[in-house]
Structure formats: structure tokens, C-alpha cells
C-alpha positions as CSV (number, residue, x, y, z in Angstrom):
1,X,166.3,-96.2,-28.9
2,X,162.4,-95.4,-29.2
3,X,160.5,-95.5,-26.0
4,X,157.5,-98.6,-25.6
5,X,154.2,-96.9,-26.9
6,X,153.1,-97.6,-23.1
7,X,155.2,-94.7,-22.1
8,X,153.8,-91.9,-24.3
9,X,150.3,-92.6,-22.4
10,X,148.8,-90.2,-19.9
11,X,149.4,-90.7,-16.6
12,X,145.5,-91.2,-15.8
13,X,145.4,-93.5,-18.5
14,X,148.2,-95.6,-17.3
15,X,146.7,-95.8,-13.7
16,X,143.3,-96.5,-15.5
17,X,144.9,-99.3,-17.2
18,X,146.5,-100.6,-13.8
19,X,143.3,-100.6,-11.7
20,X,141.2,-102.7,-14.8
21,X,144.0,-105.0,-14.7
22,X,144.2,-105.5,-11.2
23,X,140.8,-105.3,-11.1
24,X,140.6,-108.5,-13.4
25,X,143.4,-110.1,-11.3
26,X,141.3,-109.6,-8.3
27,X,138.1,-111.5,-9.8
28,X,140.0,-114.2,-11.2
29,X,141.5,-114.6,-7.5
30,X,138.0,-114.5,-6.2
31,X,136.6,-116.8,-9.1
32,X,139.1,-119.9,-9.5
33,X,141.0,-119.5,-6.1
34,X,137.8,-119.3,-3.6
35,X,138.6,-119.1,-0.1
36,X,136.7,-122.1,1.1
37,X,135.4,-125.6,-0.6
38,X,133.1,-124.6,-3.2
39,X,130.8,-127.2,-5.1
40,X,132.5,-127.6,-8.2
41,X,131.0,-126.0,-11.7
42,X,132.0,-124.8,-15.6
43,X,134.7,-122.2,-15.6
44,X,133.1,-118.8,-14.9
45,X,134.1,-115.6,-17.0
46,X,134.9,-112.9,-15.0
47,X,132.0,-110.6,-14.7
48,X,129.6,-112.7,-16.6
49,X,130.0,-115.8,-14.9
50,X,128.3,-118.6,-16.9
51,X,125.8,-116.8,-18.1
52,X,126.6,-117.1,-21.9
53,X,126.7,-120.9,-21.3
54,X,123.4,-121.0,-19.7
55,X,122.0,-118.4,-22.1
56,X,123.1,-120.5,-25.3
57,X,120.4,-122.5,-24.9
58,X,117.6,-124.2,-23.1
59,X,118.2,-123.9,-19.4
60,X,116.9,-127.2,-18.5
61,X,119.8,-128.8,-20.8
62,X,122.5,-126.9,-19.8
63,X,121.2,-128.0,-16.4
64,X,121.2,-131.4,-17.4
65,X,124.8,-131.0,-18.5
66,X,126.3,-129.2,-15.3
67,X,124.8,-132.1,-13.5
68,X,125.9,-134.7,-15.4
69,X,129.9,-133.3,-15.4
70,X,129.9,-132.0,-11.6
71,X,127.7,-133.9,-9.9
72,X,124.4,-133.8,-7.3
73,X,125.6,-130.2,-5.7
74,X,127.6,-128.0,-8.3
75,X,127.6,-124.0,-8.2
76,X,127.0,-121.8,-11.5
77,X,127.8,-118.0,-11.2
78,X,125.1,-115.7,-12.7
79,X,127.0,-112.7,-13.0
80,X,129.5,-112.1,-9.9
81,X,127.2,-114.0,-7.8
82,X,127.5,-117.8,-7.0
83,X,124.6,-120.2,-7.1
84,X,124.5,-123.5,-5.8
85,X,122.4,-126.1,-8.1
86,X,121.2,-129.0,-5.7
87,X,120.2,-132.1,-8.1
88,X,118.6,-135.1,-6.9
89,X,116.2,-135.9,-4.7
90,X,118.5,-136.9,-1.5
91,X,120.8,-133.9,-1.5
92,X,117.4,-132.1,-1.8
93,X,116.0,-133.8,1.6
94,X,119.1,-133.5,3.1
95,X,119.0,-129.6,2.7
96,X,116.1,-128.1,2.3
97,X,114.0,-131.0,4.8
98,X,116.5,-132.0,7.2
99,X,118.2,-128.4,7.3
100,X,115.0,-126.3,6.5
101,X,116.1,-123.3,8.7
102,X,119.7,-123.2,6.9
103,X,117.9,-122.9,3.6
104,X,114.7,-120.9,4.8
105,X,116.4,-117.4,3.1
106,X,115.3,-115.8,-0.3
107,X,118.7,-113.8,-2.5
108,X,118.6,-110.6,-2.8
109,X,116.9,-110.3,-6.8
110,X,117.4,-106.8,-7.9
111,X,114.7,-106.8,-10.7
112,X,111.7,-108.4,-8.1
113,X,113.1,-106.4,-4.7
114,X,112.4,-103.1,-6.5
115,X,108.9,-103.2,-6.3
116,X,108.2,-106.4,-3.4
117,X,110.6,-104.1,-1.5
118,X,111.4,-107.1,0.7
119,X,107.1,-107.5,1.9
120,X,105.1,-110.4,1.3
121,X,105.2,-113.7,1.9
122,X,106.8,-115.6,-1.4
123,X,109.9,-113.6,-1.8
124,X,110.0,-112.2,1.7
125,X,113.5,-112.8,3.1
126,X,113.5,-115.6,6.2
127,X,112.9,-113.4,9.3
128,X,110.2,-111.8,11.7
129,X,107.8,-110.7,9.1
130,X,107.8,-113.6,6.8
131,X,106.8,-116.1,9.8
132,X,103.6,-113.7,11.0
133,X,102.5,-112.6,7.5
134,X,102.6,-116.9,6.6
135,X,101.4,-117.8,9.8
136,X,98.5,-115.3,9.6
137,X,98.1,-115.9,5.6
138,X,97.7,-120.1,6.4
139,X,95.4,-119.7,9.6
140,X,93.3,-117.0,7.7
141,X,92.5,-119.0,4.5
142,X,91.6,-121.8,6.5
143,X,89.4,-120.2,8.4
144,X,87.8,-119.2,5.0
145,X,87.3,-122.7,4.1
146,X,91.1,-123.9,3.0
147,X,90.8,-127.5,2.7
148,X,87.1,-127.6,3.5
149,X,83.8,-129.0,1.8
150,X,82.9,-125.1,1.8
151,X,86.0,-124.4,-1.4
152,X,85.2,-127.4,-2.5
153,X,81.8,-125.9,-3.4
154,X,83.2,-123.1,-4.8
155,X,85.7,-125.0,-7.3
156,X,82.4,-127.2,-8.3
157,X,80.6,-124.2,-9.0
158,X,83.6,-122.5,-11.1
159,X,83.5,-125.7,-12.8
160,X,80.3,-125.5,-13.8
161,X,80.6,-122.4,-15.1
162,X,83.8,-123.0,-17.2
163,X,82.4,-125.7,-19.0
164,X,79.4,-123.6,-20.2
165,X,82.1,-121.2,-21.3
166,X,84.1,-124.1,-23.6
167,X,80.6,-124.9,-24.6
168,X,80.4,-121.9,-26.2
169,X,83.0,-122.1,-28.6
170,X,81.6,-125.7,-29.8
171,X,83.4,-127.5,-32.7
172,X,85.3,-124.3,-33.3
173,X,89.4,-123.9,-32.2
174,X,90.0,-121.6,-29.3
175,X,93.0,-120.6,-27.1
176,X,91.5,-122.0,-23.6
177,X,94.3,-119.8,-21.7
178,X,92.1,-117.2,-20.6
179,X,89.1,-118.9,-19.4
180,X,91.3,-121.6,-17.5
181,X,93.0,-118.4,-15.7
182,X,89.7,-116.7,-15.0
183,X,88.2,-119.7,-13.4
184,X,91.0,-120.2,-11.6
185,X,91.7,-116.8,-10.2
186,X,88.1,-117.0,-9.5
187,X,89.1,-119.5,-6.3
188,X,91.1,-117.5,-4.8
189,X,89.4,-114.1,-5.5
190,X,86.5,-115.9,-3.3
191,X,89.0,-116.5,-0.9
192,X,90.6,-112.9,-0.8
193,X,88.4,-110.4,-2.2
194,X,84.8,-112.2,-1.6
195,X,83.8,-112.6,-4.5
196,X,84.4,-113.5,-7.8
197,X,84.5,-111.7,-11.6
198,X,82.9,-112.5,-14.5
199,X,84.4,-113.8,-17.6
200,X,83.2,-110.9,-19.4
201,X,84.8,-108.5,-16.6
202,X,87.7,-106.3,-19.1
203,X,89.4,-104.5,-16.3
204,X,90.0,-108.1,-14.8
205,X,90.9,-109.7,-17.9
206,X,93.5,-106.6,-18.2
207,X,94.8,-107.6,-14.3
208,X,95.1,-111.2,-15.6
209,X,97.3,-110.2,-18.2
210,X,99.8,-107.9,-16.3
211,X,100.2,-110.3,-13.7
212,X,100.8,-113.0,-16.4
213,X,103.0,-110.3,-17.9
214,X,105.0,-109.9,-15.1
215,X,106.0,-113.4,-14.1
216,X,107.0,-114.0,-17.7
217,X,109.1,-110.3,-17.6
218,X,110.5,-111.1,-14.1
219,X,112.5,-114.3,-15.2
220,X,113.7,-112.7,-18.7
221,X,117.1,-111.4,-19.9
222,X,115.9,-107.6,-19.3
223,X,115.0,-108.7,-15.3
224,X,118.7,-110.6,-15.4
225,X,120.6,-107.5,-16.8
226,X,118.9,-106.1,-13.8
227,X,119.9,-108.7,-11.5
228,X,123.6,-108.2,-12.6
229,X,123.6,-104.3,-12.7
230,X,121.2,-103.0,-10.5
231,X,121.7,-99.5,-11.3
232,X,119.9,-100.5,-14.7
233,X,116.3,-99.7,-13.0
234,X,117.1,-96.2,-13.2
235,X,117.6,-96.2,-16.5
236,X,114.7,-96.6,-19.8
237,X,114.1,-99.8,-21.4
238,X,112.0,-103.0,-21.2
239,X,112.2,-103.8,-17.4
240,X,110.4,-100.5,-16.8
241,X,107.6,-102.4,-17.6
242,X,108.3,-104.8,-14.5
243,X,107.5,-101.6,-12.1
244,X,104.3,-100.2,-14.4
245,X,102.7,-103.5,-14.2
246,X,103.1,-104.0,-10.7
247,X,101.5,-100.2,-9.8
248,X,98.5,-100.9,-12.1
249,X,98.3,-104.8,-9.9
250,X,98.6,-102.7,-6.9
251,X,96.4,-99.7,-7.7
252,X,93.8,-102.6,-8.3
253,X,94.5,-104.1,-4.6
254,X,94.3,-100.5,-3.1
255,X,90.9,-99.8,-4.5
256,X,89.8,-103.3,-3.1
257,X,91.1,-102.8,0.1
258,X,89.3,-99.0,0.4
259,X,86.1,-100.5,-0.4
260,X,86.3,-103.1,2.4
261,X,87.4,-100.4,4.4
262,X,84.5,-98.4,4.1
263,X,82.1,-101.9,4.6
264,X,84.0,-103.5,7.2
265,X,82.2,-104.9,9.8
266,X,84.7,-106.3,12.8
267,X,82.2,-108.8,13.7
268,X,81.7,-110.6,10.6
269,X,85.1,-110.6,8.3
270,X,84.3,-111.8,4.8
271,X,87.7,-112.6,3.4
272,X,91.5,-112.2,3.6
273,X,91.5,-108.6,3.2
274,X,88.9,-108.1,5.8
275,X,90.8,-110.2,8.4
276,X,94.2,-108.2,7.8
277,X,92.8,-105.0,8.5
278,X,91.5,-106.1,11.4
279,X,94.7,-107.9,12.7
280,X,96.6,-104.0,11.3
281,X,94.0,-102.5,13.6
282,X,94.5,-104.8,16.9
283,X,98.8,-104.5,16.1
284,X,98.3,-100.6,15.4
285,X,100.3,-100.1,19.3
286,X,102.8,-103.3,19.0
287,X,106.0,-102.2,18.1
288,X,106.5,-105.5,16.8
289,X,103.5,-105.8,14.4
290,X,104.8,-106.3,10.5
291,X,100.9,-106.1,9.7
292,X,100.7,-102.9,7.4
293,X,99.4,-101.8,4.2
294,X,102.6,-102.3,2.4
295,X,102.5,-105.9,3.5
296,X,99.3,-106.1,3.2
297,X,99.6,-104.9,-0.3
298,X,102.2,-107.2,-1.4
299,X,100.7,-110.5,0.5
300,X,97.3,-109.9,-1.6
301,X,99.2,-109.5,-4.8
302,X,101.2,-113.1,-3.4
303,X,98.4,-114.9,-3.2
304,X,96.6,-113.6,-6.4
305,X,99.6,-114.2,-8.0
306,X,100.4,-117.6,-7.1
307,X,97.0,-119.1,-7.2
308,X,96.6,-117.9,-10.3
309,X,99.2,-118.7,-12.8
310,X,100.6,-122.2,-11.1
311,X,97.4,-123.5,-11.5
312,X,96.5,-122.3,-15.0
313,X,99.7,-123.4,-16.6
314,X,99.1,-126.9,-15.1
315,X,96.3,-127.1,-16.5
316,X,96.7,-125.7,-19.7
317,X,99.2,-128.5,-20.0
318,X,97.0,-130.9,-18.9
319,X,94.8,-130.7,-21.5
320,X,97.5,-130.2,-24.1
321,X,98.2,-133.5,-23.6
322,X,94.7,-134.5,-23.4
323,X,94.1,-133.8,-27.0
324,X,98.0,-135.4,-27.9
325,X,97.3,-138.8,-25.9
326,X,93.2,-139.0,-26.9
327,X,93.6,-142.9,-25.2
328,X,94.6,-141.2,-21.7
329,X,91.8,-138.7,-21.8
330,X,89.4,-141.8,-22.6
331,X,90.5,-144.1,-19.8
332,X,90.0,-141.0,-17.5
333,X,86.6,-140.4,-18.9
334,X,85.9,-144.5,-18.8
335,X,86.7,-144.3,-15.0
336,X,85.0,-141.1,-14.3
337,X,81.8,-142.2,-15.5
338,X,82.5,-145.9,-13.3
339,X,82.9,-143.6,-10.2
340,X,80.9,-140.6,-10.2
341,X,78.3,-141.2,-13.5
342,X,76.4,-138.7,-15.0
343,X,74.3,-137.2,-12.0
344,X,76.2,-135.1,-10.1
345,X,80.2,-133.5,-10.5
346,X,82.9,-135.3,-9.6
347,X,83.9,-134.3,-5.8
348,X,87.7,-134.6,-3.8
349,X,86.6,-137.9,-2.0
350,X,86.2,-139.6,-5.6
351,X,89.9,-139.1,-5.7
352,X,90.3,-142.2,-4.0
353,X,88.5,-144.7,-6.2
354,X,90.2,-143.3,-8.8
355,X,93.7,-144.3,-9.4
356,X,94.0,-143.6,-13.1
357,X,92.8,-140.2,-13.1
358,X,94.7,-139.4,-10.0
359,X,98.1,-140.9,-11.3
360,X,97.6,-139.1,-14.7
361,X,96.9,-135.7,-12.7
362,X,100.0,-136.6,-10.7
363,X,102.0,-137.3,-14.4
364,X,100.4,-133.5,-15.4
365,X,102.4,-132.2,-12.8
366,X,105.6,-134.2,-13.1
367,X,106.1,-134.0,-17.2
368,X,104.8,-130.4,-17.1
369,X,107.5,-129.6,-14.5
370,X,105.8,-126.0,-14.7
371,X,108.5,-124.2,-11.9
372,X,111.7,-126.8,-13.1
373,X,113.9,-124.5,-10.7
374,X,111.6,-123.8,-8.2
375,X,111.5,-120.0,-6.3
376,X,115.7,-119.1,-5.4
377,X,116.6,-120.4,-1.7
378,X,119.2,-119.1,0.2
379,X,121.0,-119.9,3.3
380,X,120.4,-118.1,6.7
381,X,123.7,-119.1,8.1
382,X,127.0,-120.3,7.3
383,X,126.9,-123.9,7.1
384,X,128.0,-126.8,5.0
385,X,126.3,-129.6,2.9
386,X,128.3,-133.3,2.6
387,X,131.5,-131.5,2.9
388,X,131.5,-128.2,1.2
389,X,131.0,-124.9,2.8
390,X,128.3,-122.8,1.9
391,X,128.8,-119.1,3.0
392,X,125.5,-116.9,4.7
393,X,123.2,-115.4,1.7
394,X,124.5,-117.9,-0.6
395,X,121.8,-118.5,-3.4
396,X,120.7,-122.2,-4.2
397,X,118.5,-123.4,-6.4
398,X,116.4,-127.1,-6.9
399,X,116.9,-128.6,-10.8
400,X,113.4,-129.9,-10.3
401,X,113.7,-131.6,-13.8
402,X,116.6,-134.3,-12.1
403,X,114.3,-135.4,-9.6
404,X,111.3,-135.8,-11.7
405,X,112.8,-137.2,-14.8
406,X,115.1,-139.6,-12.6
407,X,115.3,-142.9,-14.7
408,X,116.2,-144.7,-11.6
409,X,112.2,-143.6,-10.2
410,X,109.9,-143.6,-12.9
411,X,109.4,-146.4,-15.6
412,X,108.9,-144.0,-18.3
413,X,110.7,-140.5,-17.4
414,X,111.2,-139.0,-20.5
415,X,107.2,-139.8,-22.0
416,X,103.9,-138.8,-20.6
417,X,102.9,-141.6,-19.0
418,X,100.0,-142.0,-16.3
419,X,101.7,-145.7,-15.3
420,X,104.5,-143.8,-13.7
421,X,102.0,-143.9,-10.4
422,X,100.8,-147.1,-10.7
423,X,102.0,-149.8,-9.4
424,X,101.1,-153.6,-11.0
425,X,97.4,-153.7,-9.5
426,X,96.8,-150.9,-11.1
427,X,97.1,-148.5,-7.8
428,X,98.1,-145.4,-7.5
429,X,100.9,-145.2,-5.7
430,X,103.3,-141.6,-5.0
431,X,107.0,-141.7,-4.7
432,X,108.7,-139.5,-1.8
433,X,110.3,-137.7,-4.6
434,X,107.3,-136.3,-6.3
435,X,107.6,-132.8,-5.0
436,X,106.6,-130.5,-8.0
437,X,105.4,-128.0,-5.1
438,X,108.8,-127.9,-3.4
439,X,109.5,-129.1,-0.1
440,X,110.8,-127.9,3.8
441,X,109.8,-124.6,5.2
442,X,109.0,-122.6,1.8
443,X,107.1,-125.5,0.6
444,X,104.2,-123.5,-1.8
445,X,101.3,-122.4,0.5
446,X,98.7,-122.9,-1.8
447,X,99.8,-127.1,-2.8
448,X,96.0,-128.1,-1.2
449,X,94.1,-125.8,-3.0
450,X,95.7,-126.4,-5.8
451,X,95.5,-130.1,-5.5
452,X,92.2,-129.8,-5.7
453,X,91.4,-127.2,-8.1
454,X,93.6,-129.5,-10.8
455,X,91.4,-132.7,-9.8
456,X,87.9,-131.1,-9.5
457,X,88.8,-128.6,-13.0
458,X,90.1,-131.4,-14.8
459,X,87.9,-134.4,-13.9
460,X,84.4,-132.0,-14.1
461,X,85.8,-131.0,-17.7
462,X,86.4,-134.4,-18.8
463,X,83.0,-136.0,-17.4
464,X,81.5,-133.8,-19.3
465,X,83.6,-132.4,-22.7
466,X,85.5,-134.4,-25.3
467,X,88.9,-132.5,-26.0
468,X,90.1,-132.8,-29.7
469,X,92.8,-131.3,-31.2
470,X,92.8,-128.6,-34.1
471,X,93.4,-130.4,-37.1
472,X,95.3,-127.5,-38.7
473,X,97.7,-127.7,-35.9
474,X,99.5,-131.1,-34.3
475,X,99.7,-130.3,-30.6
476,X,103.2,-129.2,-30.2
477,X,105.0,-129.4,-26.3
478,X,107.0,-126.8,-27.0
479,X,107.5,-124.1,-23.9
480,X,108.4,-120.4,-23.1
481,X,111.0,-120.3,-20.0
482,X,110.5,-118.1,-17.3
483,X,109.4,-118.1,-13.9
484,X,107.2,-121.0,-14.7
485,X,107.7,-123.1,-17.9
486,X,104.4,-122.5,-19.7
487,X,103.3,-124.2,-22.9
488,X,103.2,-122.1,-26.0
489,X,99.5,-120.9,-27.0
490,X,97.5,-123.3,-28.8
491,X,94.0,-124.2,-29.6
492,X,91.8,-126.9,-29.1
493,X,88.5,-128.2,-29.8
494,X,85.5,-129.1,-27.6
495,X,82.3,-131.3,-28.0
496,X,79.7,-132.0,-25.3
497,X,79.7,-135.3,-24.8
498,X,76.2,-135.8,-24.0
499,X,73.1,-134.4,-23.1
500,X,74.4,-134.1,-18.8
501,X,72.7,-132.2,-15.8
502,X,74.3,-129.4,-16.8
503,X,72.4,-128.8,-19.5
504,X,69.4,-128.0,-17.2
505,X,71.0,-127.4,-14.0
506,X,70.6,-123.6,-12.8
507,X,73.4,-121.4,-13.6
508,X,75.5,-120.4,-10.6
509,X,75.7,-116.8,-10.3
């Protein structure tokens, strides 16, 4: 009788054989039999996890999907690793507000840790360091005019200036994308660096686009094959470009901190980076300071970075649909001109006599849903959430899109649609659930500058230009995923509306 083909084999091939098999035992055990209650989810593969169902198409769908099958909290595995998907906005409050500290923690991301290296603020895990370096970062910015008449100034000056740059290009198309994300990188720049850069400025322009660069590379599939197999970074291939981008951001920081070094003077700071050099200097003997040039380095490149590209992409779909809903941008411009007129720019207290334009700013930032998954949480302890148990480290992230696109909220979720925030008067009028910046302890640092950058950009642009679309090109909503959810390029076409102030008004320098 012949012998089973199994029984010719080597004997390191037959153990080989045993330990993949048991291996695969071993993950299915860990996968479908968990130890504890886990929020239910689709069937993960072993290995892979769901990744092939998320990957099949757009995220915010498959989303849509999980929630509808499993419910308000259900759990997805990217690769080996669990992640708990908290849908709607009361199992939202009840974790991230009610619990904040349990679900204070950033995950452990491969593909961002390798060059963050843990520093910062925005990915910083919860701990020592992150409270002093946001602490400091919140005190310090204020202190700089966060929230005061004196950025207020500075917006209205950028403003000014990026009108005159639209006006440029008059009656012709043009990609607005990289004067939007000069102007606004120009706020903060004041803010961090003292001063700002010209439009003209290449070497900035080139800083623009590898920090642009990077947030789209860090959510892509090369960053995820990191994520899954970490041992990847060592080896060639398009994630490399994650850490060159990031030395060229930092070289840039490094030469702007030397030259403040060399200029400090301790008795008059003159930005962010001034005021963290000093604090390094008074901590340079407490054992526990976390104020060094590492952190330093990384909370500079957290601020550019955040007050940069958030704000832009808003933007950029706010005046895509602009030029799709001509009727909107005219009512705004209708009560612009009722409110503020044609003497001076629109200012942060007009806010409040103007519903329209402030619930159609509000509508920007729900229908864009530019971060529809927010920045990763994780929790900081073992603890449980309406009767399932959620493990220390475990990752959780917000589907944004289920809380601003809940039917049961807004009158008209799926459409852009300003009378979302107003109420039968005509009023503007904020649900508790509008929280496109996030909410609890990680809640984004920058949401008041950024609230007013979007109202004092948008409502100077609009007193002021007439946004048309390109007749060669319908505007088209369609997006690139990634960190943030960004509109595809497109062009546009300005026209002054009239002969304004600015026209004689002295050019801010």
C-alpha cells in the first residue's frame, strides 16, 4: 500500500507545515472567539482583517454599511489590530465627553511614529509630555493674540492681500489651491515664525507642497502596508517618501529656529518659537521638562501642519460650492453688503447679524466633512462602553459622516443646504452635534482660529469677488481620501464686483 504523499516530505517541511497551521488556528481563536465582549463587526480574515472590504471601495460607504448592519459601536480589524467605530452622536458624548480621559490615547501608527517618534502635540500619546507641550502650545498662542482683535487684524490683512491675488487672474480659470493655502499658512506663520511669506516665495511654495504631500501619503495604502508590517520602512518603495518629506519640513524648522536663536532677545519673545526656547532654557535643570528641540521640532511642524491644510481644504470647498449653488453665494453677498457695506472688511463681530452667511459657513463644514474619521483615539485604560469591554490601547475611531449626515438632525442631510442652521425666523441656530472639529480632550487646538479664518477669508472674498464656474468644466464634488477628504483640483473664475476700497486702499506689506 503506497504511503500518503504527506509522508515523503521533509521533516522541516512537515513541522513548517504544522506551525502555519497552528498558526492560523491560533488567529482564528483570537479573531471569532475573543476573550471578552467585543462590539460586533463583518467577519475579519485572518491577517488582513477587513481590509479588502474597506479597500473595495469608498470608506465612507463601507462605513455607512458597517453601521447600518452592527449598529452605533461596531469594531473593524485593520490588519491584526481591532478598531472600534463609534457612530452617532450620543455614543460619541458618552465616550469621548463624558469619558474623555478613557479616550484621551493616540494607537500606536507605524507609518506616522517613524518620524513624530512619539513628540508633538497632535499624535503625541496621552501622558506627561502631551499635557505640557498643549498646555504651553494653548497659553503661548494666546498670548500672541489667539482669539484677539490683534489675529483678527492679521486674517483682514491676509485677506486683503488674497483678493488682489484672485484679481490677478481676472476672467481667466485658475486652480485657487495654492493661494488659499499660502494665505492661510500665512496666519499661523505670524503666529509661529513672526512673520509671513510671500506668494511669490518658491522655497515656501515647495514646504506647502510636502506638507500637503505628506498628509495625503500618511493616510494611503503604502502608509497602511506600513501600519500592518512595520518592518516595511526598512525597506525601498513609496512610503520612503513619508520620511524624505518630513526631513526637508524639519530642516526648514531647524533653520528657523537657529535664526531666532541667534536674535533672541528674552525680554521681548516675538512668537511661538521664541517663547519655547526660552521655556527649554528655564526647564534646562528639571528632570521633568519634556521641552526640547525634538519636541520643539515636531510641535512647530503640528501647528504648521494643522493650520494649514484643515483650513485650506475647507475652504477650497467652500467656494466649490459657491460657484455650484451661484443663489447661496448671492444671498451671502446680499447680506454682506446689508451688514458691513462697501467701506470697510467684514470683521468677527458681524458674525452675529449674520445668520445666513454664518449658517452657510457652518453647512461648509458639515457637507465638506473634511476629517470624516477624525485623528485615531485610543483608550488609556481598560474600560467598557454600554456593555462591551474595551481593552487598554484599543484604537477607536468617530464616523463623523453619521453624525453630520443624521436624517433625524438636519432637514436636508444629504444636499448642501445653508437652512440646515436655520431655524423658521430665519436664525441661525447650532445643534449640539455639529462637531466637525471633534470633541473631549483632543478636541482640535486650532477650532477658534480657524473659525475665524473661514468667516473673515470667505465673507472678505465674497464682499468683494463674484465666483463663477469654468464653463469648460461643471463643478464636480468628487474627493481624494486621506487624512482629510479634499476636493479634487478644479478651477474657477473671478470678477471684481465693483470698484471697492480696495482698489485704492494701501497694500499691506
Amino acid at each position: 500500500m503506497a504511503s500518503p504523499a504527506w509522508a515523503n516530505c521533509p521533516a522541516w517541511l512537515s513541522v513548517l507545515l504544522g506551525g502555519a497551521v497552528l498558526l492560523l488556528l491560533l488567529e482564528l481563536r483570537r479573531l471569532w472567539y475573543p476573550s471578552h465582549r467585543r462590539p460586533p463587526g463583518p467577519v475579519p480574515l485572518p491577517f488582513l482583517g477587513n481590509l479588502l472590504q474597506i479597500s473595495r471601495g469608498d470608506p465612507l460607504q463601507v462605513f455607512a454599511e458597517i453601521h447600518r448592519k452592527y449598529g452605533d459601536i461596531c469594531t473593524i480589524f485593520i490588519g491584526r489590530t481591532p478598531m472600534v467605530i463609534l457612530n452617532g452622536y450620543q455614543v460619541v458624548k458618552e465616550s469621548l465627553v463624558q469619558s474623555a480621559v478613557e479616550f484621551a490615547d493616540r494607537p500606536a501608527i507605524p507609518a506616522i511614529d517613524w518620524y513624530l517618534r512619539g513628540q508633538g502635540i497632535i499624535m503625541a500619546p496621552y501622558g506627561h509630555s502631551w499635557k505640557q507641550q498643549r498646555r504651553f502650545t494653548l497659553t503661548t498662542l494666546r498670548n500672541f493674540g489667539l482669539g484677539k482683535k490683534s489675529i483678527e487684524a492679521r486674517i483682514s490683512e491676509e485677506a486683503t492681500l488674497l483678493i488682489r491675488e484672485f484679481q490677478k487672474a481676472e476672467g481667466l480659470p485658475f486652480d485657487p489651491h495654492f493661494k488659499i493655502i499660502n494665505a492661510v499658512s500665512n496666519i499661523i506663520c505670524s503666529l509661529v515664525f513672526g512673520n509671513r511669506f510671500e506668494y511669490s516665495d518658491v522655497k515656501f511654495q515647495d514646504l506647502l507642497q510636502l506638507i500637503t504631500s505628506n498628509i495625503h501619503l500618511a493616510g494611503g495604502m503604502a502608509a497602511q502596508m506600513v501600519n500592518m508590517c512595520p518592518i516595511l520602512k526598512y525597506f525601498p518603495g513609496p512610503h520612503q517618501k513619508l520620511l524624505e518629506n518630513a526631513a526637508q519640513i524639519f530642516k526648514f524648522i531647524d533653520e528657523a529656529t537657529e535664526e531666532h536663536r541667534k536674535t533672541l532677545d528674552a525680554q521681548n519673545p516675538r512668537d511661538y518659537i521664541d517663547a519655547y526656547l526660552l521655556e527649554m532654557d528655564k526647564r534646562a535643570s528639571n528632570p521633568d521638562s519634556t521641552f526640547s528641540p525634538e519636541n520643539l521640532q515636531v510641535c512647530v511642524a503640528d501647528l504648521f501642519s494643522a493650520g494649514t491644510d484643515t483650513s485650506t481644504t475647507t475652504l477650497r470647498w467652500g467656494l466649490l460650492y459657491m460657484i455650484a449653488y451661484p443663489d447661496i453665494q448671492v444671498r451671502c453677498q446680499q447680506e454682506i453688503e446689508q451688514v458691513v457695506g462697501w467701506d470697510r472688511l467684514p470683521c468677527w463681530d458681524d458674525r452675529l447679524k449674520m445668520p445666513y452667511v454664518e449658517a452657510t459657513i457652518n453647512e461648509i463644514l458639515r457637507f465638506g466633512n473634511i476629517a470624516p474619521t477624525g485623528i485615531f483615539r485610543a483608550t488609556t485604560k481598560d474600560t467598557t462602553l454600554r456593555g462591551y469591554y474595551l481593552t487598554k490601547g484599543t484604537s477607536v475611531t468617530v464616523n463623523l459622516t453619521s453624525i453630520l449626515f443624521n436624517p433625524s438632525v438636519w432637514k436636508d442631510p444629504d444636499h448642501f443646504n445653508p437652512q440646515n442652521f436655520l431655524d423658521e425666523k430665519g436664525q441661525f441656530v447650532k445643534p449640539e452635534s455639529m462637531i466637525p472639529f471633534s470633541t473631549g480632550s483632543r478636541v482640535c487646538l486650532g477650532e477658534q482660529l480657524a473659525k475665524m479664518e473661514l468667516f473673515i477669508f470667505l465673507t472678505c472674498l465674497l464682499q468683494n469677488v463674484d465666483f463663477l464656474a469654468d464653463k469648460e468644466h461643471c463643478p464636480d464634488f468628487s474627493y481624494k481620501n486621506g487624512f482629510l477628504r479634499t476636493p479634487l483640483p478644479f478651477k474657477l473664475i473671478c470678477q471684481t464686483r465693483r470698484e471697492s476700497f480696495l482698489q485704492n486702499a494701501e497694500c499691506y506689506s
